[in-house]
N, C-alpha and C positions, 0 to 999 in steps of 0.2 A: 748796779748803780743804786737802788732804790735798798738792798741790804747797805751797801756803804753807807748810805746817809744814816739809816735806822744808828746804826752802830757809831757813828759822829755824834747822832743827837744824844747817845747812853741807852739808849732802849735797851741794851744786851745786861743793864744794870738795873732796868723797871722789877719792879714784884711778879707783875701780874705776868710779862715775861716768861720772867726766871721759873715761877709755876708751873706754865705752859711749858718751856723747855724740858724740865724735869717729868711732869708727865710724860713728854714725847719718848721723853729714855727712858721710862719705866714702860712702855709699851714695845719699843723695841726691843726691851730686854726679856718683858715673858716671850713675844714673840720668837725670840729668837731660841730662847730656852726650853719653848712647846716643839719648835723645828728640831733642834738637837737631840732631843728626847724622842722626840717619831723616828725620827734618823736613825739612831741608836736603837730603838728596841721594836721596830717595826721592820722587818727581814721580806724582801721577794716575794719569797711564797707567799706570807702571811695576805700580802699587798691582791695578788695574781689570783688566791684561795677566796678571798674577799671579793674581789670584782667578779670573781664567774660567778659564786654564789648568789650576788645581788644586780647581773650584767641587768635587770630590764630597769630598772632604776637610772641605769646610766646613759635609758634613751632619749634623745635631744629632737627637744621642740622647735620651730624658732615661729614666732607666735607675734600678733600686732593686739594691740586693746585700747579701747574708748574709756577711759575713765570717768564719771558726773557723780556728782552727789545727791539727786534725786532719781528713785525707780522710775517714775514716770517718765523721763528723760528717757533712762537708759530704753526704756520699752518702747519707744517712739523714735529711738534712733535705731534699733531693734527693726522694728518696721520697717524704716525705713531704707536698711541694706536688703531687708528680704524682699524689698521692690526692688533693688538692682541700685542702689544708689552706691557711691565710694567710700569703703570703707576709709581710706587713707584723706581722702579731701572730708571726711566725720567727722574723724580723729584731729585734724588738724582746726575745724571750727569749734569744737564741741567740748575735747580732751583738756581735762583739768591734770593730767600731769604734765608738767611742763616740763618732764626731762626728752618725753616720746612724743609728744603730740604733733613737734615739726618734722618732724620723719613718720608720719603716719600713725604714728604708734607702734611705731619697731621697736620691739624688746628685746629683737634677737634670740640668739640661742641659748636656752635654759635645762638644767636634768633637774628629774622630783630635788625637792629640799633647797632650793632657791628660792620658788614665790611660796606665798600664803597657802593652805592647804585647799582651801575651795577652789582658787584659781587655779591650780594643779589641776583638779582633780577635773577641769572643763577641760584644761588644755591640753592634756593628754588622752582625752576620751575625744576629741574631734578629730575628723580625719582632714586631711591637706584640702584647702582653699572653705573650708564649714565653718561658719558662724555660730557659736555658743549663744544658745540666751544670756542676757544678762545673770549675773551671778554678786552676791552681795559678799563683801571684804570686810575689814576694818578704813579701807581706804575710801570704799564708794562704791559704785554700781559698775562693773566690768563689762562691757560687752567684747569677746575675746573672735581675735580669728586666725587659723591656725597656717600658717606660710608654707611650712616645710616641716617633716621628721624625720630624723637621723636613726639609724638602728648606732647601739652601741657598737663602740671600735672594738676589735681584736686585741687579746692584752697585748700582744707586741708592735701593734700599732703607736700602744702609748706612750707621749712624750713625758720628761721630767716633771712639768707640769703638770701634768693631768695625776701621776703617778702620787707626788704632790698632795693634790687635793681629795687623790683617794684616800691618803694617810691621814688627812686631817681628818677626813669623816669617819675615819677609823679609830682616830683618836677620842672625837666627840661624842661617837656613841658609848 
């Protein structure tokens, strides 16, 4: 309903639109031209040779984190779980990311080369239910806690997807 109207009032004939649209298909279009090309010149093996050689890379975190902008905080909230306090009721009073903080701070499951490299490098050096010190980003003071981790799947466990996103890292390096 709300595209009809746009399209009654001429929006589909505005500038700033018309910009926007044409972007969207020039993004779709490398998109789609980067998939064709991995498609094409990246083979099974290449894919299977790739993922055993770098299998520990492809092991899966799934991690919760307090974001703030002052160390002091983050070291006082710090404290404050290593007195037994909730991590998840922290996150939720405290967490300035507002994508995680009403879920506790669930970021879910993550392999290296998703988050920022410090935050990596906490949340894959704790071991399941351990609290990281705080650790400094570009985004703020992290205090990080680790849920669960996954060992890498078997390559024939993997789906299209995954297979996918191996090819693109394949592609980017």
């Amino acid at each position: 309903v709300v595209f009809q109207e746009g399209l009654r009032q001429g929006l589909d004939k505005n500038k700033d639109v018309l910009a926007r649209l044409e972007e969207a298909k020039r993004e779709i279009m490398i998109n789609t031209m980067v998939e064709k090309i991995v498609n094409e010149k990246i083979g099974e093996e290449q894919v299977k040779k790739y993922y055993e050689d770098r299998k520990k890379d492809f092991k899966q975190v799934k991690a919760s984190h307090i974001l703030v902008n002052q160390e002091a905080q983050a070291k006082d909230i710090y404290k404050q779980l290593k007195g037994g306090a909730d991590f998840s009721e922290l996150a939720k009073k405290h967490s300035i990311d507002t994508g995680t903080k009403d879920n506790g701070g669930d970021l879910g499951y993550f392999t290296r080369g998703q988050m920022v490299e410090a935050f990596e490098e906490v949340a894959f050096s704790l071991k399941v239910s351990k609290i990281g010190e705080p650790v400094k980003t570009n985004f703020g003071y992290h205090i990080i806690k680790v849920l669960e981790v996954k060992d890498p799947k078997k390559f024939e466990e993997m789906t299209s997807v995954d297979i996918s996103n191996i090819k693109r890292r394949m592609l980017n390096e």
